[in-house]
C-alpha positions in Angstrom: 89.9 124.8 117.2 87.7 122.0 117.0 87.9 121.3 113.3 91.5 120.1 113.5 90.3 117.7 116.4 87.3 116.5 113.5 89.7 116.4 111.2 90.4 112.5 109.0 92.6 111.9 106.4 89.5 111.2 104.1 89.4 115.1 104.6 92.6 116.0 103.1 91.8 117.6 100.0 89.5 120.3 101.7 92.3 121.3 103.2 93.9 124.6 102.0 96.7 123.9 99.9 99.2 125.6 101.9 98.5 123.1 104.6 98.7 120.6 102.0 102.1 121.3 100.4 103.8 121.9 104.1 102.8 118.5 105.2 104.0 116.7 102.4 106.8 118.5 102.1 107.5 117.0 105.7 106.7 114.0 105.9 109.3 111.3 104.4 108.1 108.7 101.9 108.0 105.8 103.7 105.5 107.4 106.2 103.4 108.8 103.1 103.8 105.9 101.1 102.4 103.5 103.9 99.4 106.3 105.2 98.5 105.9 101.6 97.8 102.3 101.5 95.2 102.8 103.5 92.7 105.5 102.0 90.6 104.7 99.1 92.7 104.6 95.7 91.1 107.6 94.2 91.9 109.8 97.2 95.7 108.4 97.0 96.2 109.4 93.5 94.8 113.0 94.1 97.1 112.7 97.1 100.2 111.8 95.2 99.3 114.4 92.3 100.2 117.0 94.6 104.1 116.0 94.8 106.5 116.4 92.5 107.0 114.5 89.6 110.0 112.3 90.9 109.0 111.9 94.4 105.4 111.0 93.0 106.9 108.2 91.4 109.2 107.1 94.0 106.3 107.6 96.5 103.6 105.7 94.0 106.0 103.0 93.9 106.1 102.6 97.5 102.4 102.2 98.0 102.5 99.6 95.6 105.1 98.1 96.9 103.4 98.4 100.2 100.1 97.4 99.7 100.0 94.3 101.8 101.3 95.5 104.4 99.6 94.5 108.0 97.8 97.0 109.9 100.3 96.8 112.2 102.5 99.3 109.7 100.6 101.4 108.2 98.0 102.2 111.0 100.8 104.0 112.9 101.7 106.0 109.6 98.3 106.5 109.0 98.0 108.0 113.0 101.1 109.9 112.3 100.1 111.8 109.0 96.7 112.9 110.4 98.9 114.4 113.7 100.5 116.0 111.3 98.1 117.6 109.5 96.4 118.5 112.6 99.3 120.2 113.7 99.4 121.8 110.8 96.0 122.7 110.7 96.8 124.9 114.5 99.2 126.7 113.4 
């Protein structure tokens, strides 16, 4: 399927929402929380609205927490939570 292949994390909320809710239901915080940091604000809060009320605040915290972090960290998460929804996006 090509689209998966197509497929950025600017994308994320086209995605269906069962797609949505297994992927963050998988992924662990710190991942998340660092992916986050790097997509526009606006897009991170819509992302963060979608999980429950006291991991959304544990997560939110995190990406404040983390916001200066170096490419170096949260390019690999970033990487890593696009595989995933790819992944998910194939099965």
């Amino acid at each position: 399927n090509l689209k998966q292949f197509r497929f950025k994390l600017e994308d994320v909320m086209k995605l269906k929402s069962n797609i949505l809710d297994k992927v963050l239901g998988d992924v662990d915080n710190e991942e998340l929380s660092m992916a986050l940091v790097t997509l526009p604000e606006k897009l991170a809060e819509q992302i963060l609205s979608k999980l429950g009320g006291r991991r959304r605040d544990l997560v939110a915290g995190q990406v404040l927490a983390n916001r200066d972090a170096p490419p170096t960290q949260t390019r690999p998460a970033r990487l890593s939570l696009t595989k995933r929804f790819r992944e998910a996006m194939a099965a």
